[in-house]
C-alpha positions in Angstrom: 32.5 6.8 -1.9 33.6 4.6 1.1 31.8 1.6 1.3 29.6 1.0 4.4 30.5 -1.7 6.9 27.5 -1.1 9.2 24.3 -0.8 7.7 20.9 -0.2 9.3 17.4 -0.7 8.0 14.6 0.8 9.8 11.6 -0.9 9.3 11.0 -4.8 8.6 7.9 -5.0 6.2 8.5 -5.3 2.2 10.7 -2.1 1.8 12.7 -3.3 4.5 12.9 -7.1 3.8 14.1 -6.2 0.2 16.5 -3.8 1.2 17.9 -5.9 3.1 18.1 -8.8 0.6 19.2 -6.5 -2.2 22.0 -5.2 0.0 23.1 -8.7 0.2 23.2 -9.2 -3.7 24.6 -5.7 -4.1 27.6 -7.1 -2.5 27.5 -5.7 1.2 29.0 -8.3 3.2 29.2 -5.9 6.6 27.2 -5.8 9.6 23.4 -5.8 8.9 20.4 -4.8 11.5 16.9 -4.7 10.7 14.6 -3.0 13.4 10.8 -3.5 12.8 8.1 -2.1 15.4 6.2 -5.1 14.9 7.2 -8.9 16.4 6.3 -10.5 13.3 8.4 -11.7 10.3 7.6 -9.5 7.5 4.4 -10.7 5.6 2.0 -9.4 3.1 -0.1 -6.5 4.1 -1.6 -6.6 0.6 -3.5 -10.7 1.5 -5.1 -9.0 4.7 -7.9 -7.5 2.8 -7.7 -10.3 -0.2 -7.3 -13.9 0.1 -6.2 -13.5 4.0 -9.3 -11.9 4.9 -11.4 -15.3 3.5 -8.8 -18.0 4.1 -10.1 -21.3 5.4 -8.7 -22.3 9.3 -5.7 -20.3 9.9 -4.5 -17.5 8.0 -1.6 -18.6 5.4 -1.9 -16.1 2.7 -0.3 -13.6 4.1 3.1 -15.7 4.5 6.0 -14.8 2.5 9.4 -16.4 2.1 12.4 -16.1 4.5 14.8 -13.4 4.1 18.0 -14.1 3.0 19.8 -11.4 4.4 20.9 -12.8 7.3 20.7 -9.8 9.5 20.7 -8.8 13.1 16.7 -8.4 13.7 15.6 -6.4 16.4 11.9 -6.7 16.3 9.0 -5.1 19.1 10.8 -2.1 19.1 10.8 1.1 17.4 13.3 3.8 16.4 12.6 6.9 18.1 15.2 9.3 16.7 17.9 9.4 13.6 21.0 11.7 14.4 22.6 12.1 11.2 25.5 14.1 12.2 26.9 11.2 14.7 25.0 8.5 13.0 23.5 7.2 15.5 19.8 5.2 15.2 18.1 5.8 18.3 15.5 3.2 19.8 13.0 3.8 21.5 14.5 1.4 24.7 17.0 3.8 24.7 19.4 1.6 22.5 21.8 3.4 19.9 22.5 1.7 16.5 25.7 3.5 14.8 25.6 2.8 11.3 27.5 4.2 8.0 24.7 3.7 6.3 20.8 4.1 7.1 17.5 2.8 4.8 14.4 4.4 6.0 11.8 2.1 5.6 9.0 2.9 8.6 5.9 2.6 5.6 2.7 4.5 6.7 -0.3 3.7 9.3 -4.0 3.6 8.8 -5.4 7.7 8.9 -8.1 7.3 11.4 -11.3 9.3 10.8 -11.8 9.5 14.1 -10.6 8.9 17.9 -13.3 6.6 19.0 -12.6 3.0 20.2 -15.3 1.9 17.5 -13.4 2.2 14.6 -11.9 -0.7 13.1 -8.7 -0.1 11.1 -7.7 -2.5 8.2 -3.0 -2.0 8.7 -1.5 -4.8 10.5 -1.8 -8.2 11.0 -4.0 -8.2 14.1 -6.1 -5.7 12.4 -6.6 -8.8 10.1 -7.0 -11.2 13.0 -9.7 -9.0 14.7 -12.0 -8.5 11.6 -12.1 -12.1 10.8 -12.5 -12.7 14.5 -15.6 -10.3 14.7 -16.9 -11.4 10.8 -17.9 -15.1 12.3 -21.4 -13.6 14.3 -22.3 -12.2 10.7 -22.4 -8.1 12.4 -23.9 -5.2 10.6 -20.6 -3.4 8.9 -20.6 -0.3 7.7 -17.5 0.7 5.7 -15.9 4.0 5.3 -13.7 5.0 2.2 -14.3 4.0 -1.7 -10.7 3.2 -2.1 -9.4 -0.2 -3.5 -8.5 -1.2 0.6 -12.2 0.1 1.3 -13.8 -2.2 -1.5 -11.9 -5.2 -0.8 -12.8 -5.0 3.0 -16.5 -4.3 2.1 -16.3 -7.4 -0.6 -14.8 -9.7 1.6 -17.4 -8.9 4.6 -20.6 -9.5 2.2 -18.6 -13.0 1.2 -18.5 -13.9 5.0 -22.1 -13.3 5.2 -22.7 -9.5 6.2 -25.1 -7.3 4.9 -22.7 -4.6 4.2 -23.3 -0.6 3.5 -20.1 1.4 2.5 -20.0 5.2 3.1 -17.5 7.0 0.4 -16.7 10.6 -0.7 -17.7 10.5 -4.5 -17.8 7.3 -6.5 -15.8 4.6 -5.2 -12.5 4.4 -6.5 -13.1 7.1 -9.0 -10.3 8.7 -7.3 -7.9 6.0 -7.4 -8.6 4.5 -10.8 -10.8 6.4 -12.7 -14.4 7.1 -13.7 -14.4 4.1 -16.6 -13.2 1.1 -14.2 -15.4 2.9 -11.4 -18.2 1.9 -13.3 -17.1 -1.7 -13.9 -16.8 -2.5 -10.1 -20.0 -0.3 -9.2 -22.0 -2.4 -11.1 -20.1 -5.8 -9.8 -20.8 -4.4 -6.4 -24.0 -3.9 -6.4 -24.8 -6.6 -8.2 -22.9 -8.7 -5.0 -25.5 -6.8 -2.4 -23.6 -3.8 -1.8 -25.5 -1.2 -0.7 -24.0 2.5 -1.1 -24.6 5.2 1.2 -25.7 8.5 -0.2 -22.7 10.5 0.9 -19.7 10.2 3.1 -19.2 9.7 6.6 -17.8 12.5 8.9 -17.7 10.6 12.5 -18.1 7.2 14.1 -19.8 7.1 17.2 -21.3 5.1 19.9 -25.2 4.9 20.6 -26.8 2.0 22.4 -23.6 -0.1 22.2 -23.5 -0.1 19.4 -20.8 1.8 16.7 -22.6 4.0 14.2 -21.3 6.7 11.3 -22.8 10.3 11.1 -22.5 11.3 7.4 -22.3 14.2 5.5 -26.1 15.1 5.0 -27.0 14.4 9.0 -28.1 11.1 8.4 -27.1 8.3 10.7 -26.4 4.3 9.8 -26.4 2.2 12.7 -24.1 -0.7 12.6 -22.6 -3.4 14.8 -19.0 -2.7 12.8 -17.7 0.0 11.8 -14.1 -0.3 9.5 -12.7 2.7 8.2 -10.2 2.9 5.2 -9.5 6.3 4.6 -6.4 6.3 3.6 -2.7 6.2 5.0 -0.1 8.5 6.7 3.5 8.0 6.4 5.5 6.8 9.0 7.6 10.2 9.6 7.6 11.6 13.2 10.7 9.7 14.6 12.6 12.0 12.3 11.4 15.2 13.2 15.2 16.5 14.4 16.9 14.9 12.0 16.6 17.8 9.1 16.1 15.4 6.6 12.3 16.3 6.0 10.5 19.0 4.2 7.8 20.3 4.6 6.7 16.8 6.4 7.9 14.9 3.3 11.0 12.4 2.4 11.7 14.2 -0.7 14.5 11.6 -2.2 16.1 11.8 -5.3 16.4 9.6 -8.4 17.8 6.6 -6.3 16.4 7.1 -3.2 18.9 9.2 -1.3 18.2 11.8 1.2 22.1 11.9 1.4 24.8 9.7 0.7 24.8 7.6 3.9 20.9 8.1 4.3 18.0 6.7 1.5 14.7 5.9 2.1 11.9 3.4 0.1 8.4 2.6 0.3 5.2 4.3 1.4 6.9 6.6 3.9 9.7 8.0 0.8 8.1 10.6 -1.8 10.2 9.6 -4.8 10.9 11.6 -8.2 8.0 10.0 -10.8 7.2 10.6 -15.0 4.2 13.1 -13.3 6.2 14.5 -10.7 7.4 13.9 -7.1 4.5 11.7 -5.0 4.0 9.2 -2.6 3.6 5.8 -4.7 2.2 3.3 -1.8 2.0 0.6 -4.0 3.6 -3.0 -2.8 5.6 -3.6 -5.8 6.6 0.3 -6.1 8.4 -0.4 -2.3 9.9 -3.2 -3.9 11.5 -1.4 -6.6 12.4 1.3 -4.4 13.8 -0.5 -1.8 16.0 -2.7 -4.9 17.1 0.9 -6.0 18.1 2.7 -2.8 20.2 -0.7 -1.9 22.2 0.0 -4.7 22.6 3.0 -3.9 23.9 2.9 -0.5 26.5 0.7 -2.0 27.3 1.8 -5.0 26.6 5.8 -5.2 26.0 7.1 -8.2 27.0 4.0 -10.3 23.6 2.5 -9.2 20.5 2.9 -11.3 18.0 5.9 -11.1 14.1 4.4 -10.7 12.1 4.8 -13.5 8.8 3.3 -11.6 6.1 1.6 -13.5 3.6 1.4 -11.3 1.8 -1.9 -11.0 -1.7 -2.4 -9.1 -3.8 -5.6 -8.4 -7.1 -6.1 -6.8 -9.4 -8.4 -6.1 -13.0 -7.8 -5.0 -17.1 -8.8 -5.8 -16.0 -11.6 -8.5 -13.1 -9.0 -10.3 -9.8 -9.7 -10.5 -8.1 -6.3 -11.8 -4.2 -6.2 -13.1 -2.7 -2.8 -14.0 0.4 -1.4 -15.0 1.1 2.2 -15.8 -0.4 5.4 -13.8 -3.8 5.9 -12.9 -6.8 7.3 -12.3 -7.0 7.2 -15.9 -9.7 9.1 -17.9 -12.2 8.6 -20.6 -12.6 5.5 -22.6 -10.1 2.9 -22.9 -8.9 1.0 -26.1 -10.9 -2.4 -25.9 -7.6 -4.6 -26.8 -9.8 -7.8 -26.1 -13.3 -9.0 -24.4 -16.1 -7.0 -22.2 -15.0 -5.6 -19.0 -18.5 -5.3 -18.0 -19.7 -8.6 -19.2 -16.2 -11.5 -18.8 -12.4 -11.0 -19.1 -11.0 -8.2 -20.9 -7.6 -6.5 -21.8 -7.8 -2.5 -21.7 -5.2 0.5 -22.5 -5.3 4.1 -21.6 -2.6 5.9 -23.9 -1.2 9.5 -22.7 0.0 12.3 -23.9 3.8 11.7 -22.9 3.8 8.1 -25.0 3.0 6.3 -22.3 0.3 4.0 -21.3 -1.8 2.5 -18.5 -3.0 -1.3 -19.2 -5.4 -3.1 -17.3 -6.9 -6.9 -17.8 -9.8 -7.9 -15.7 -9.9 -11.5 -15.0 -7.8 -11.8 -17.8 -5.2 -13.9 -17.8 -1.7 -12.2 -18.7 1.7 -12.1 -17.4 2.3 -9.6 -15.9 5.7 -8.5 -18.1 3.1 -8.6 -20.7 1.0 -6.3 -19.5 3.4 -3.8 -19.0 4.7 -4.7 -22.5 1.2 -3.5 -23.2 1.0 -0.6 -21.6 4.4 0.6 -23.0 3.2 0.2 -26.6 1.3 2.2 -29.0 -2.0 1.4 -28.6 -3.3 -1.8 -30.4 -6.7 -1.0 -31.4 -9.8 1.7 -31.7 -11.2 3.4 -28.7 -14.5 1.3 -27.3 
């Protein structure tokens, strides 16, 4: 293949920041341009509904270190339009980007459950800014979604003070982790005041001034804030005429190409996995993406296929949870070490295909330990 002289990345938060940086130590010395929608230098979405959320003064967790890539940024701005036949990156201020190679890296935005003006969305960092600005007065919030973003939100609001009711379809983070570790931060919650709504919510409203959710059964839970986390939808639209999607998805292969000129990482790319092709919207899966379509642009089929190993961390109501491997995972774990529901422990999930899913829970482990862990046969009897 020809290597690229002009390369642009499209999108400037983690998947774009390592691509560009990997590009670098790839050994593309060319012309470089990063375009990202928002002003900002990238920073950690992750911190905005951890540490960020409860930091002390002004905000510092979410920093993260300077790029090294030395790129042409063009920041407040975003692309509009890919033309793959001229290859061309259109902006949306009209300007063209030509490039011989393109990294799609536009992530995913907050899926609102509704239109109204109410609902507070938990994405960006004046998202961020605007919770912790409206968390001083101690409001009423009422959380929508049982997903880890959800919980954290929900934890961090009760630790500023709130009296806090969160709305969920089914058990919270059932879905994302499984029906064992569901349990285990249930029972933290609720022991931290949360109070759990007896189904979901279905709309967010406005009555008296005031924000409030209609759920499922009728029922209505008045609230002075209402923040939803209901999940996220990739950032796709500006490609619509470009032919590169199907069926709405960025179907890459095995090292992140769409075609040889064109890959894509991160939460907007559906990439090949062990249980087939998903959406992985993990911060440390966009990092190894992004590491792995680099290559790629650069070095074709000399570069190495992912093989992702999903890692997950979270921290909410006095739980700190590390895990590597796929999840939700089902039944009963392998009780490696401790009590998850009563101090630290050190868990494994094995599966059918050899593999394994290990979690600690305010354990401490490095983290190439854990997914040493989680690789291995299983170290010791089902709890």
């Amino acid at each position: 293949m020809t290597a690229p002289r002009r390369i642009v990345v499209v999108g400037n938060s983690i998947a774009g920041l390592t691509a560009g940086d990997s590009l670098r130590a790839a050994g593309f010395d060319g012309e470089l341009t990063v375009v990202g929608e928002e002003r900002h230098a990238p920073y950690s979405r992750p911190a905005l509904s951890k540490a960020a959320l409860l930091d002390a003064g002004t905000m510092t967790s979410h920093h993260l270190p300077a790029p090294t890539h030395e790129a042409t940024e063009i920041l407040g701005v975003r692309a509009s339009r890919l033309d793959v036949e001229s290859k061309v990156v259109v902006l949306e201020d009209g300007t063209d980007l030509p490039y011989d190679g393109v990294v799609i890296a536009t992530g995913s935005r907050a899926r609102r459950l509704t239109g109204d003006e109410g609902e507070l969305t938990i994405r960006t960092l004046e998202d961020a800014l605007e919770l912790r600005r409206r968390l001083v007065d101690r409001p009423r919030v009422i959380v929508i979604g049982g997903g880890p973003l959800g919980m954290e939100v929900a934890s961090g609001c009760l630790a500023s003070g709130c009296e806090v009711t969160l709305a969920t379809y089914g058990r919270p983070l059932a879905l994302q982790l499984g029906p064992y570790l569901s349990d285990v931060f249930v029972d933290a919650a609720l022991r931290h005041g949360l109070v759990i709504a007896p189904t979901h919510a279905v709309e967010v409203s406005h009555a008296g001034g005031h924000p409030r959710a209609v759920l499922a059964d009728g029922s209505v839970l008045e609230a002075d804030l209402v923040i939803t986390a209901v999940g996220d939808d990739p950032n796709v639209e500006w490609l619509t005429t470009s032919g590169l999607l199907t069926d709405g998805r960025l179907d890459v292969d095995s090292r992140g190409r769409l075609r040889p000129d064109v890959v894509a990482a991160g939460d907007v790319a559906t990439v090949r996995t062990r249980l087939g092709a998903r959406r992985v919207p993990l911060w440390t899966s966009a990092i190894d993406q992004s590491r792995i379509a680099a290559a790629a642009l650069v070095r074709g089929d000399d570069a190495p296929e992912l093989d992702l190993q999903p890692y997950f961390w979270t921290e909410q109501f006095g739980l700190n949870l590390k895990a590597t491997g796929f999840t939700p995972v089902e039944g009963a774990p392998a009780i490696v070490d401790g009590d998850p529901f009563d101090g630290p422990a050190l868990l494994r999930w094995g599966h059918q295909d050899g593999a394994g899913t290990a979690v600690a829970i305010n354990y401490r482990i490095p983290v190439p330990k854990l997914r040493r862990l989680g690789a291995a046969a299983p170290v010791a009897s089902p709890a």
